[in-house]
TORGUMI-941225 format. One record per residue (C-alpha): residue in one letter; x, y, z. Coordinates in steps of 0.2 Angstrom, whole numbers, plus 5000, padded with zeros to 4 digits. Layout:
<pts>
aXYZ;...
</pts>
This chain:
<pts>
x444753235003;x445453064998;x446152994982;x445352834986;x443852774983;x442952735001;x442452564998;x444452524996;x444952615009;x443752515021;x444452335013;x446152365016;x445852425034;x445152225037;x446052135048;x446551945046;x446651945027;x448651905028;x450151925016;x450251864999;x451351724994;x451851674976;x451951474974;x453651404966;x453451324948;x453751134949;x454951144935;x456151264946;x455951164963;x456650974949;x457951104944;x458651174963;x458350984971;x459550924956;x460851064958;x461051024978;x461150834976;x462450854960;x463450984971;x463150854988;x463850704977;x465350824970;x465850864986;x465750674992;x466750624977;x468350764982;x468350714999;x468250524995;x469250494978;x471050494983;x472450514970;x474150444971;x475650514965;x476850374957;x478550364950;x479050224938;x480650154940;x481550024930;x482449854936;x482649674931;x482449524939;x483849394946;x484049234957;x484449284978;x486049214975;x486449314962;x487049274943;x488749214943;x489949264930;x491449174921;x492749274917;x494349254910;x496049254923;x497149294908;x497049324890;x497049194878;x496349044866;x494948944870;x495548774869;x494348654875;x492448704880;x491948554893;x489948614894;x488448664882;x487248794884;x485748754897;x486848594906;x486948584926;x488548594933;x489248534950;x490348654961;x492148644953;x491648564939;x492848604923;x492048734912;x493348774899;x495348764895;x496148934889;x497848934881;x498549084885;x500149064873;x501349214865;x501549204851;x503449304845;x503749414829;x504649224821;x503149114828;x504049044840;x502949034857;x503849144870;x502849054886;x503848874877;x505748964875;x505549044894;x505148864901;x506648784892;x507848934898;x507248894915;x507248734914;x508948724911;x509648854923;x508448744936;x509648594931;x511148694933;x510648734951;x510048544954;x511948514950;x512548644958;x511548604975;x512148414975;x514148474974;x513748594986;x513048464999;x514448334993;x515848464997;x515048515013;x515048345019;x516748295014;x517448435025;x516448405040;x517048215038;x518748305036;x518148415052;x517748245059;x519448145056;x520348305062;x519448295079;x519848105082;x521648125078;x522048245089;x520848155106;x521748015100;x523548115101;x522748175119;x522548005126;x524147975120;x525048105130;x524048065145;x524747895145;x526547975141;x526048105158;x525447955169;x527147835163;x528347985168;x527348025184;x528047845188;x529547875185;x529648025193;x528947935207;x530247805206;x531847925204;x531048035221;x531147865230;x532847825222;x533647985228;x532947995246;x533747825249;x535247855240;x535348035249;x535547935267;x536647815258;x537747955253;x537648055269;x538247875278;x539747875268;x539247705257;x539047775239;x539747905230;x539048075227;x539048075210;x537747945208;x536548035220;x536848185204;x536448065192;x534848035199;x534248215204;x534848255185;x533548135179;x532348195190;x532648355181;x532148285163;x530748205168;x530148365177;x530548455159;x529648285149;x528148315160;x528148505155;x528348485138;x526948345137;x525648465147;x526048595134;x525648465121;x523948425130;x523548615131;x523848645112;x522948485106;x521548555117;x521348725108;x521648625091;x520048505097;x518948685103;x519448765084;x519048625077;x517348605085;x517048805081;x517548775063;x516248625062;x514748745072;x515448875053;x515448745041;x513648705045;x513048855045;x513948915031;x513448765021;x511848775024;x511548955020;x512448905004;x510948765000;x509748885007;x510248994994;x510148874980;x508548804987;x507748954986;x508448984967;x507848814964;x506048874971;x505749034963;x506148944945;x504848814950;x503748944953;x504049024937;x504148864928;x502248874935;x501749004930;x501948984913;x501148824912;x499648914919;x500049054907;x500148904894;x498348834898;x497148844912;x495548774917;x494148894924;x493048804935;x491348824940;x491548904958;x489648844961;x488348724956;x487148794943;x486648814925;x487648874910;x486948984899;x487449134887;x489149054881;x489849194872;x491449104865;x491848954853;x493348854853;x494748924843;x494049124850;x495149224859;x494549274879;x494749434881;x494849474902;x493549594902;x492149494892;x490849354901;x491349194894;x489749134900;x488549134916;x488049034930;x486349044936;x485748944952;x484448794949;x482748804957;x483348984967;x481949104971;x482049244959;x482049414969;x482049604957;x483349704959;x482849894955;x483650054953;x482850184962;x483450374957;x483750494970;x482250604968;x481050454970;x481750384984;x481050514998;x479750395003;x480050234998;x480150105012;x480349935017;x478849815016;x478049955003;x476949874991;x477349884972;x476649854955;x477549774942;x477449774921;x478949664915;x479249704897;x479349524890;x477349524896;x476249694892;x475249754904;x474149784894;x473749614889;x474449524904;x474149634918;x475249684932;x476049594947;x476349624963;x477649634974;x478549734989;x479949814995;x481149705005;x482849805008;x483549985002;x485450015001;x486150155014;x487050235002;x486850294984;x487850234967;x488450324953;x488050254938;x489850214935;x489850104953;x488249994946;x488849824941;x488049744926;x486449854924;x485149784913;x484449964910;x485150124906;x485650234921;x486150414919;x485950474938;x486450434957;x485050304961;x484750174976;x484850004972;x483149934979;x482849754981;x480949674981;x480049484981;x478949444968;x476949374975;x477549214961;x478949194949;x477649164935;x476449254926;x474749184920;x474749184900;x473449104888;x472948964901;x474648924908;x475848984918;x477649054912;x479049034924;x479949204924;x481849204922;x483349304927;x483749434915;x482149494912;x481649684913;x480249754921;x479649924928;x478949964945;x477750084950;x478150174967;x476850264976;x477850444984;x476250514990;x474350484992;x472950634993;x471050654991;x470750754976;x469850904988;x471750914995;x472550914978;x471451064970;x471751164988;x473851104987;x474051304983;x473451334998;x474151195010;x475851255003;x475551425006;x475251385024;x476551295025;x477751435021;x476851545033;
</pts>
């Protein structure tokens, strides 16, 4: 027996009739089309949207040259100022005249009393040197006389020496003819003594006379030593004094430059920023004024910390917002990176920074697209000094990589 009735039993065992389908609402097919092309366009913008990560530095900008500084050599008062703010100067052209003065506990000027002393021991050695080279004179002309006496005293015995050589040769001759004579009988023997007696003193004459010539010759050699010693002892006298004479001169010098100097300009340029009046004191460690080159090509100078310099390179692109201009209402520049110094600075070893620096940074240098900026129709010419800050990109990602960074890093430890 069969729970169903018999004509549905027979229906459901036709064949052909298929499966059942249900039809989609066409509210649901809008909503799932909207879903897969708003999930489509997500994933397009993730995968094409990059994000950069920057880091904004600070710098300031300043001619290739660089920006020359005056500085006083010593301390002192301004005496004369030769320029005026914003005037061209040539290369050694006169800037100022410092009077470096001290002044004693009685008012007297000490720089004036040490130039007097001075000057008077340097006229006691100017005395001093002239008696010495008057007194060195007179005894080499003494020296002199000396020597000319006695080779006059030599040629005199050498004619004494060549008068008794004749006569010695005339009383050889006398006695050989009066030896025969005597021998033959026809004249006594005493004179032939006589004669040979003579012969005897002249023999002794001519002794005497070559000692003579001998001691006059060692006279002439001491005296020629003793000249060679009285120039050079003279001279190391008046070298001595010379150089007495010198070192006053050299302190009589430098007190005139202690009394006033004049700071030249070491390079052609503009003045500006004159700190100092006439009448002021200048103080070694303060900028009188500055120098800044006409016409140079400005170039910025910027100060890279340590942890935002892993990426940096040369030739990077950069964007600048200098302060005097807002960015806001003047946009931003461009520029790039031209060198990197090879060695960090503590903020102690950074000269003149025009922004405060509280860590070991790089010092960065970058060329400007212009040195203007477009403001209210016309064009501003930028000027060294001004302050500006940089933004440097350290890394560049699609937004997709930043949201899966977790994981990247996380594989990257693995």
């Amino acid at each position: 027996m069969s729970l169903f009735r018999a004509q549905a039993v027979a229906e459901a065992a036709k064949p052909g009739s298929g499966e059942a389908l249900l039809s989609p609402k066409l509210s649901h097919s809008a909503a799932c089309a909207a879903l897969f092309v708003w999930l489509a366009a997500c994933a397009y913008l993730l995968s094409s949207t990059n994000y950069a990560r920057k880091e904004t530095v600070t710098g300031w900008l300043e001619p290739i040259g660089g920006v020359i500084r005056v500085y006083a050599t010593r301390e002192g008062k301004l005496t004369k100022l030769f320029v005026s703010e914003g005037e061209l100067v040539e290369a050694g052209q006169a800037l100022l005249l410092i009077n470096g003065d001290r002044i004693l506990s009685s008012g007297e000027h000490l720089e004036t009393l040490l130039l007097e002393e001075y000057e008077a021991q340097k006229d006691v050695l100017t005395r001093r040197l002239g008696r010495s080279r008057k007194i060195a004179l007179e005894r080499q002309n003494k020296l002199n006389q000396e020597s000319q006496a006695i080779r006059d005293s030599l040629g005199r015995l050498r004619e004494q020496e060549s008068t008794i050589s004749q006569q010695q040769a005339i009383v050889d001759i006398q006695i050989q003819r009066h030896d025969k004579l005597a021998q033959a009988g026809h004249v006594a023997s005493t004179k032939l003594e006589v004669l040979k007696e003579r012969a005897l003193n002249l023999k002794l004459q001519d002794l005497s006379l070559a000692q003579k010539r001998e001691e006059q010759l060692l006279k002439l050699q001491s005296n020629a030593v003793e000249k060679k010693l009285l120039a050079e002892e003279s001279q190391d006298g008046l070298d001595a004094i010379s150089y007495s004479l010198s070192e006053i001169s050299q302190k009589i010098a430098e007190l005139h430059g202690h009394q006033a100097y004049v700071l030249k300009a070491s390079r052609a340029g503009r003045v500006s920023n004159i700190q100092i009046s006439e009448g002021q004191q200048a103080l070694k460690n303060m900028p009188l004024m500055t120098l800044t080159p006409e016409n140079e090509q400005l170039q910025v100078q910027l100060i890279v910390p340590v942890a935002a310099s892993g990426f940096i390179s040369q030739g990077q692109k950069l964007s600048f917002r200098f302060d005097a201009f807002p960015y806001q209402k003047f946009g931003t520049y461009e520029g790039k990176i031209e060198s990197i110094s090879a060695a960090v600075l503590l903020p102690s070893e950074i000269h003149h920074p025009k922004t405060a620096i509280s860590a070991p940074a790089y010092k960065v240098y970058a060329s400007l697209a212009s040195n203007s900026v477009s403001a209210y129709g016309k064009l501003v010419p930028l000027r060294p000094g001004m302050t500006l800050a940089a933004d440097i990109t350290l890394e560049q990602r699609s937004v997709f990589e930043w949201l899966l960074e977790p994981l990247l890093s996380l594989r990257g430890r693995l």
